[in-house]
Legacy VTK file of the C-alpha trace (Angstrom):
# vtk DataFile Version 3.0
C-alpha trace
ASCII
DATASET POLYDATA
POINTS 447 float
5.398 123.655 45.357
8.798 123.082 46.289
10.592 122.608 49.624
12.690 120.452 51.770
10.315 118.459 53.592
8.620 118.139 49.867
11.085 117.259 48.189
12.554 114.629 51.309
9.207 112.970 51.221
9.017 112.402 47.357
12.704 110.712 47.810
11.171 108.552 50.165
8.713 107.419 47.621
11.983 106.569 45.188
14.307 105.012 48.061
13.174 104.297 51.181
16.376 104.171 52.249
17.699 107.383 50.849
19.390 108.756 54.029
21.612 105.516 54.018
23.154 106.288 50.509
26.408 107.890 48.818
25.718 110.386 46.552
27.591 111.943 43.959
25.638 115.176 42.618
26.663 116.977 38.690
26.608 120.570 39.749
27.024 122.852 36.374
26.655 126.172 38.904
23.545 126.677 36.801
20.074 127.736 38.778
18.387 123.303 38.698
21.594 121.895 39.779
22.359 124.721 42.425
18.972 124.139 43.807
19.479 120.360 43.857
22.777 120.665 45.396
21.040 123.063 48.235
18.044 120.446 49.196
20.585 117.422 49.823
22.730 119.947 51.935
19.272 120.667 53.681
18.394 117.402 54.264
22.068 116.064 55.384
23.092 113.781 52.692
25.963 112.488 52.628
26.967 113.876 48.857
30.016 114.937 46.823
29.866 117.107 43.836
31.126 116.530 39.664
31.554 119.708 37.885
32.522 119.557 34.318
34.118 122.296 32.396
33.720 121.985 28.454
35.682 125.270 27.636
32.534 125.856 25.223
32.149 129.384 26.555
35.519 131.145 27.448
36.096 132.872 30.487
32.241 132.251 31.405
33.286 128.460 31.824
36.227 129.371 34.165
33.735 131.320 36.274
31.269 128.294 36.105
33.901 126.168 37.383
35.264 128.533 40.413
31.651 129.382 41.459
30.873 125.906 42.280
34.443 126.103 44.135
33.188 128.620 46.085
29.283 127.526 47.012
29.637 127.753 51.088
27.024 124.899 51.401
29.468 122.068 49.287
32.552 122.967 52.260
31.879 119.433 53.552
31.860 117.619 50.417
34.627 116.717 48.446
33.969 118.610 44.685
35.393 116.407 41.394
36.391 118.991 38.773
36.869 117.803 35.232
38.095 120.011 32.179
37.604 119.033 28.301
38.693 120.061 25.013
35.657 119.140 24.085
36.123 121.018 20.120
39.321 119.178 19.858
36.952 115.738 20.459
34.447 116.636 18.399
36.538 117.420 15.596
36.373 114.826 12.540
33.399 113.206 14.864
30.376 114.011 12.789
28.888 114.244 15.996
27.141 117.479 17.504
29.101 119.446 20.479
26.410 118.842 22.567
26.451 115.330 21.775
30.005 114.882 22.696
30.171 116.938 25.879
26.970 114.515 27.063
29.207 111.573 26.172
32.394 112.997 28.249
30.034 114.220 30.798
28.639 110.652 31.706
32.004 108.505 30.873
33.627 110.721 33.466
30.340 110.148 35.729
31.373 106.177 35.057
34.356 106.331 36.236
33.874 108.196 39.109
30.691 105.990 40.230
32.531 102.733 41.928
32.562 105.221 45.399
28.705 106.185 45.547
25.806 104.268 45.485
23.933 106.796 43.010
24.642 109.740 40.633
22.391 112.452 40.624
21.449 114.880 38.277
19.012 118.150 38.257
16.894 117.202 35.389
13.128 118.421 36.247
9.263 118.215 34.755
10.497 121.143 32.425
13.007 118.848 30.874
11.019 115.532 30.553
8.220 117.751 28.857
10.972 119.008 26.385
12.384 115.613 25.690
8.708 114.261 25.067
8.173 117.007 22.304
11.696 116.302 20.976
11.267 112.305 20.582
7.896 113.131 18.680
9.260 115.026 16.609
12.086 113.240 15.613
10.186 110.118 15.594
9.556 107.798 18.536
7.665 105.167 19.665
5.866 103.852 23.338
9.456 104.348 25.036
10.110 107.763 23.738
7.038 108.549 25.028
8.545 107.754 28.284
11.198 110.726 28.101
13.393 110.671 30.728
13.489 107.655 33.515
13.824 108.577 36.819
16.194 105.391 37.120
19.001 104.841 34.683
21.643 102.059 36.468
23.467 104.324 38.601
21.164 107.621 38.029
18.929 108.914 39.339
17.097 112.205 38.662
15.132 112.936 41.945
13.836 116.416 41.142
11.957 115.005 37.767
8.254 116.111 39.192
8.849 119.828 40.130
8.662 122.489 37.274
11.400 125.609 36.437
8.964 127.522 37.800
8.892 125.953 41.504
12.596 125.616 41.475
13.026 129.220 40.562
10.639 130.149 43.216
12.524 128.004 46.020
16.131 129.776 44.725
14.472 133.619 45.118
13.028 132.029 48.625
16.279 131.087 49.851
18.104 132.931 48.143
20.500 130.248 46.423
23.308 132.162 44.093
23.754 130.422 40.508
25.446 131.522 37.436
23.379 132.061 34.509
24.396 130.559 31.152
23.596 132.701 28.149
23.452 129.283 25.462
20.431 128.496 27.206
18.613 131.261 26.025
19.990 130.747 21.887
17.341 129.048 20.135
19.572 127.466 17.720
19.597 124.734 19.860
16.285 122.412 19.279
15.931 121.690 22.651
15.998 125.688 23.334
13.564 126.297 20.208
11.192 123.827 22.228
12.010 125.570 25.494
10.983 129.193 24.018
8.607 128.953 21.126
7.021 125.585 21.499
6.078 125.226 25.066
4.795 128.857 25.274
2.546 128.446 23.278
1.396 125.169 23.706
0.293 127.204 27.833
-1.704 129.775 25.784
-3.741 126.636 25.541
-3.417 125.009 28.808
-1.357 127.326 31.154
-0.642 123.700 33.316
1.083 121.828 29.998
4.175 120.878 32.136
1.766 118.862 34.753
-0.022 117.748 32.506
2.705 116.338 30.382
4.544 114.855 33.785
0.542 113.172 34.228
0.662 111.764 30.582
4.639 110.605 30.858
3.535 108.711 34.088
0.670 107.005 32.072
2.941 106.203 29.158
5.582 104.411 31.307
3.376 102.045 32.767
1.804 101.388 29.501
5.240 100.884 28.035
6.051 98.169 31.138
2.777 96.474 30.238
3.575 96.598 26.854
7.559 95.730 27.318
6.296 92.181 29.311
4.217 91.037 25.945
6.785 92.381 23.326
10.177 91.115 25.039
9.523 87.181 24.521
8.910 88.350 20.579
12.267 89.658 20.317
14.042 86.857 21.770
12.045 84.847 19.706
12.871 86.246 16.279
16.611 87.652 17.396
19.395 84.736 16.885
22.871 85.362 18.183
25.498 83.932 16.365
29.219 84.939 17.780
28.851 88.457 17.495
26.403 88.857 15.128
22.588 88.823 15.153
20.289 87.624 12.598
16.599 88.056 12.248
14.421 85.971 9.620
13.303 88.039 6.970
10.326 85.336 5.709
9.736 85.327 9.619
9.104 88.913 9.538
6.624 89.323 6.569
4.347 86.322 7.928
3.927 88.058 11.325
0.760 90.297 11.580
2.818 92.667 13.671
6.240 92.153 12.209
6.868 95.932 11.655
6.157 96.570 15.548
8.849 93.670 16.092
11.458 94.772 13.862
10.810 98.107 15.513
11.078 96.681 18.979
14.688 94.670 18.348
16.327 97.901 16.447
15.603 100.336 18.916
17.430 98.243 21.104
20.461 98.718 18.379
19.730 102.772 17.952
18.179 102.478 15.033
15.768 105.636 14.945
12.287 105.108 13.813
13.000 106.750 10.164
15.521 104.040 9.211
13.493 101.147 10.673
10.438 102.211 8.153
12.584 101.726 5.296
14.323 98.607 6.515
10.486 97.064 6.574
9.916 98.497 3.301
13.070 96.887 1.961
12.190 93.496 3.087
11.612 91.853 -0.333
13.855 93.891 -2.472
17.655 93.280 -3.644
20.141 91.807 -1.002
23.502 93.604 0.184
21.666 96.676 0.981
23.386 98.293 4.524
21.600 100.549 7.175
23.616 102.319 9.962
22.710 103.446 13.204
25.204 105.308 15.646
26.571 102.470 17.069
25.403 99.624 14.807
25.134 98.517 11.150
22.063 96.048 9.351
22.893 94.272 6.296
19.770 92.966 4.370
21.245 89.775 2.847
19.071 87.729 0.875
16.810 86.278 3.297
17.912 87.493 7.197
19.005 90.884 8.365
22.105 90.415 9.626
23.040 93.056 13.074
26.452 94.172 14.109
28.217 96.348 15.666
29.905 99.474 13.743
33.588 99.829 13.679
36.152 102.231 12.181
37.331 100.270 9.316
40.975 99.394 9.544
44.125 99.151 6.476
45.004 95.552 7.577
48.524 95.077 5.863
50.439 91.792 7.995
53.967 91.492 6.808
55.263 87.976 7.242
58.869 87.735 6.846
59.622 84.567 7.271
56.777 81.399 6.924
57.134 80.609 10.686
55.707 83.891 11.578
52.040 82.421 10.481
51.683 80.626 13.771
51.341 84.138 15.013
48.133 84.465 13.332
46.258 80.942 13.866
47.897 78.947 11.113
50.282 75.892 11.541
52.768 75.227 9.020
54.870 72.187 7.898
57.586 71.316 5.400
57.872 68.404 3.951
59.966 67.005 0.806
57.932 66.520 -2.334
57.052 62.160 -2.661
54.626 60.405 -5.529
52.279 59.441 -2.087
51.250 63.090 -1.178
47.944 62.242 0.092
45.561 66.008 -0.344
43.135 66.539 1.718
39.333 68.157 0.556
39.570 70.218 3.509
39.771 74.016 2.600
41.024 74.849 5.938
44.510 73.349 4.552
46.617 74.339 1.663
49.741 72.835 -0.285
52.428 74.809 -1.435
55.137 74.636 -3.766
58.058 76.261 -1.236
60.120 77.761 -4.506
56.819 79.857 -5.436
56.497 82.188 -2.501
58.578 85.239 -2.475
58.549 86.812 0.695
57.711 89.239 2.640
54.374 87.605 2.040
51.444 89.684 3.272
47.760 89.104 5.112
44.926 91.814 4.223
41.172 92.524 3.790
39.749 91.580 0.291
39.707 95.129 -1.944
38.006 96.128 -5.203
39.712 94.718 -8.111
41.246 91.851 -6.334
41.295 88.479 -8.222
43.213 84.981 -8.189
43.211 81.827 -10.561
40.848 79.459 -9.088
41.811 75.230 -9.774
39.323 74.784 -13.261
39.757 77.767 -14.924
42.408 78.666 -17.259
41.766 82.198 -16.479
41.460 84.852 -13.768
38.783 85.780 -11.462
37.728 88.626 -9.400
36.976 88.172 -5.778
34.074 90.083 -5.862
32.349 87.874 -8.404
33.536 85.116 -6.496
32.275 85.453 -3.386
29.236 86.349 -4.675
28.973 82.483 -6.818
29.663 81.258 -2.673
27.020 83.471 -1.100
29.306 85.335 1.185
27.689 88.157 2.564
29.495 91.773 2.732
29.902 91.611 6.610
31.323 87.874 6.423
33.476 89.340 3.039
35.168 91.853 5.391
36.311 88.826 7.959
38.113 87.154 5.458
42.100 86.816 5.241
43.889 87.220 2.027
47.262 85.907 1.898
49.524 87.113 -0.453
53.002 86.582 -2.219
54.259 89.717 -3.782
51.436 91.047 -6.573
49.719 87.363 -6.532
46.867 86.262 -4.006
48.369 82.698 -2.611
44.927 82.073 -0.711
41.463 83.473 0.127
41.690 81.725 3.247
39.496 79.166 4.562
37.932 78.784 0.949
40.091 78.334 -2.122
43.690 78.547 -3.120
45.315 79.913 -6.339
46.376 77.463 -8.437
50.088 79.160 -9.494
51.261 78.463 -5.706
50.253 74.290 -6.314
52.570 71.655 -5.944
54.001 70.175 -9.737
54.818 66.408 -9.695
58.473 66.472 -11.345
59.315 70.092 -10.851
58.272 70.692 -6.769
61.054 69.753 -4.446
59.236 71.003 -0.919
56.020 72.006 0.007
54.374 73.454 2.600
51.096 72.683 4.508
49.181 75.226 5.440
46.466 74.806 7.585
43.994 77.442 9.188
43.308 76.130 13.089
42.013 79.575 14.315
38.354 82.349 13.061
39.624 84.660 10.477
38.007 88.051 12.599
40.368 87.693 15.956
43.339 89.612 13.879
41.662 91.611 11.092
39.161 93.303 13.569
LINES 1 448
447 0 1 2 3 4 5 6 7 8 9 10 11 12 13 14 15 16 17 18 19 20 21 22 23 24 25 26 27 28 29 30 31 32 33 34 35 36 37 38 39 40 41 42 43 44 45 46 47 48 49 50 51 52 53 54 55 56 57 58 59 60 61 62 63 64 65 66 67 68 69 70 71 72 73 74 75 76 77 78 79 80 81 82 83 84 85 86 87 88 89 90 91 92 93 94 95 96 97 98 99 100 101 102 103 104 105 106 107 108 109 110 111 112 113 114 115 116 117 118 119 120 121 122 123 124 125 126 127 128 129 130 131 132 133 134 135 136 137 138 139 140 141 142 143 144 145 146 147 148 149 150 151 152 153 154 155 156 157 158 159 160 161 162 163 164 165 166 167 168 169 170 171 172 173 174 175 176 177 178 179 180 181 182 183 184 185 186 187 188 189 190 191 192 193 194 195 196 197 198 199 200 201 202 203 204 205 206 207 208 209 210 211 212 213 214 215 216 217 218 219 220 221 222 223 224 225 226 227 228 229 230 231 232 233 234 235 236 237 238 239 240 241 242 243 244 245 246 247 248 249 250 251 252 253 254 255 256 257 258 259 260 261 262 263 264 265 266 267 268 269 270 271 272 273 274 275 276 277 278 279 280 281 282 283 284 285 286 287 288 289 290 291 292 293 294 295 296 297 298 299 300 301 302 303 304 305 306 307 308 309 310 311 312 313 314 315 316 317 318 319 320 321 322 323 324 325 326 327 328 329 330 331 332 333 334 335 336 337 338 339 340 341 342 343 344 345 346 347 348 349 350 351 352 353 354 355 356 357 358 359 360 361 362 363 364 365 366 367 368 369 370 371 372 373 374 375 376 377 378 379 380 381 382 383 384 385 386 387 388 389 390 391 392 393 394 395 396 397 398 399 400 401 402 403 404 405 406 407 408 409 410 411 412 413 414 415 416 417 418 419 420 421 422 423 424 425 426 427 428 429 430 431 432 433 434 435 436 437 438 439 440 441 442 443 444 445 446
């Protein structure tokens, strides 16, 4: 059952301080949040109201969005109204509409947050039972199980143990108005399918499925804090930052009785999903230079560590250096000096020497590309960069973070590493040379 002094007490039970707090409520106009908005207005909190309008439905998202304009009960608090484009954001995204409306929805929540101690949203038992069934069957593990916290930094979801059923009941009680949106009903949405075939069925068996789901989810998340105290020294253990990167031992991993629960344990944390993590495992002792994606994050197998970062757009780096000063821009210093028989070279390969007569300008700084080679010092021929880096060990990810520099068609120097030898200083022909040396990380101006 539902009610004010109900639902009051169970806030207690989340903040016992709740009638101190700033709250800043997402109000669709839709029947949960309507209710939700109603009970804080009941219980004199001091809230303001988010509405977002995607423009997903036409005129019926207009209406949304003056309805909640017009809800007598919000004529105290101050209502945030956002609109989208949200096709024109989702467009070359390869990412569902519902996806990217979430993402706008809660980046606008973000930035909106600094003024109120919490954000609330009407997500109820209904909706945690829906996200259980959805994490199964996409493939979970002890915190999918967990659905939907109650707690997420800023949010918090205070109407989590009460079904659709009780807050339908308390709207026909007190008669709350709400606009009805037809999407919910389409079942071409999975969480909809769920909604109206799954969970129908599954009360032909127990008519009480949503309670006893909300019983089960409460079980599961204090299994998963049990659990999350054992398994989070593990991952720290086996998880090495280095700069931005993180590396996990691969021999490590195959002597540990539970390495697949580890490995498991640190990608999740990355957003790998539990399909791509079983094949990673499986992958362990097979070829190197393999790559794995999740949304926000890329793996590289590489011989013996898996090597974590984070997935960006990949850029056309083309630098145009016009004149040879214009290298201190980009973490290089740069001398001239007249050619003598007592040039003293150094081994470092941080530093080049150049024949000044040899470089036609504009020179040029870029990423490595297929087909790129140079003439290495020892070999009277050419060589390909690929097959190069491959004789050094450099791993695809490290490949990407290297500068080229460049003089007309001709590579002058894979920086950092070796220099072609048709740039090099000649005894009795070289007048001036330069010194080049590298003083600054490849990655700051190629990322």
């Amino acid at each position: 059952m539902l009610n004010a002094e109900i639902f009051a007490d169970h806030f207690t039970k989340l903040l016992k301080d709740f009638k101190t707090k700033k709250y800043l409520l997402a109000v669709s106009g839709g029947l949960d949040s309507s209710v939700l908005a109603y009970l804080f207005h009941q219980i004199n909190l001091s809230f303001d109201v988010a509405h977002c309008n995607f423009h997903l439905r036409g005129v019926e998202s207009n209406l949304d969005m003056e309805f909640v304009k017009s809800i007598p009960y919000l004529s105290n608090s101050k209502i945030f109204i956002k609109e989208f484009d949200t096709f024109a954001e989702q467009k070359d995204s390869k990412r569902s509409i519902e996806m990217v409306a979430r993402e706008l929805r809660y980046q606008w929540f973000e930035e909106l947050a600094h003024d109120y101690d919490y954000i609330v949203t009407a997500h109820h038992a209904d909706d945690n039972a829906e996200t259980l069934l959805l994490n199964l069957t996409r493939g979970t593990g002890l915190k999918g199980l967990t659905a939907i916290p109650t707690f997420n930094n800023k949010i918090i979801r205070p109407l989590l143990p009460f079904t659709a059923e009780e807050i339908k009941n308390f709207a026909t009680e007190n008669q709350i108005p709400f606009r009805t949106d037809q999407t919910n009903f389409s079942t071409q949405f999975h969480r909809n399918k769920i909604r109206h075939q799954i969970i129908p069925v599954l009360k032909t068996i127990n008519p009480k499925v949503i309670d006893t789901f909300s019983q089960n989810i409460e079980i599961f998340k204090s299994q998963y804090d049990f659990f999350s105290d054992s398994i989070n020294p593990l991952k720290k253990a086996y998880l090495e930052q280095k700069n931005k990167k993180y590396h996990i031992s691969i021999d490590k991993l195959l002597l540990e009785k539970h390495g697949r629960l580890i490995l498991y344990e640190i990608l999740t944390d990355f957003n790998f999903n539990s399909t791509v993590i079983y094949d990673i495992f499986n992958r362990l002792g097979t070829q190197s230079g393999k790559y794995f994606y999740s949304p926000t994050h890329q793996l590289l197998k590489n011989r013996k560590e898996l090597i974590i970062s984070e997935k960006k757009e990949e850029k056309a780096i083309n630098i145009v250096i016009n004149d040879i000063k214009e290298l201190k821009n980009y973490g290089f210093s740069v001398e001239l000096y007249k050619n003598s028989s007592k040039i003293t070279f150094s081994d470092d390969k941080k530093t080049i020497y150049i024949d000044k007569n040899k470089l036609v300008f504009p020179l040029y700084i870029r990423k490595w590309q297929a087909g790129d080679y140079f003439h290495p010092y020892g070999l009277t021929g050419k060589k390909k960069l690929s097959d190069f880096f491959t004789d050094n060990k450099i791993n695809r990810l490290k490949k990407k973070e290297i500068p080229i520099l460049w003089s007309s068609d001709k590579i002058v120097w894979i920086v950092g590493l070796a220099a072609d030898h048709r740039f090099a200083i000649e005894s009795k022909k070289t007048k001036e040379y330069y010194v080049i040396r590298q003083i600054c990380e490849n990655s700051e101006f190629l990322s």
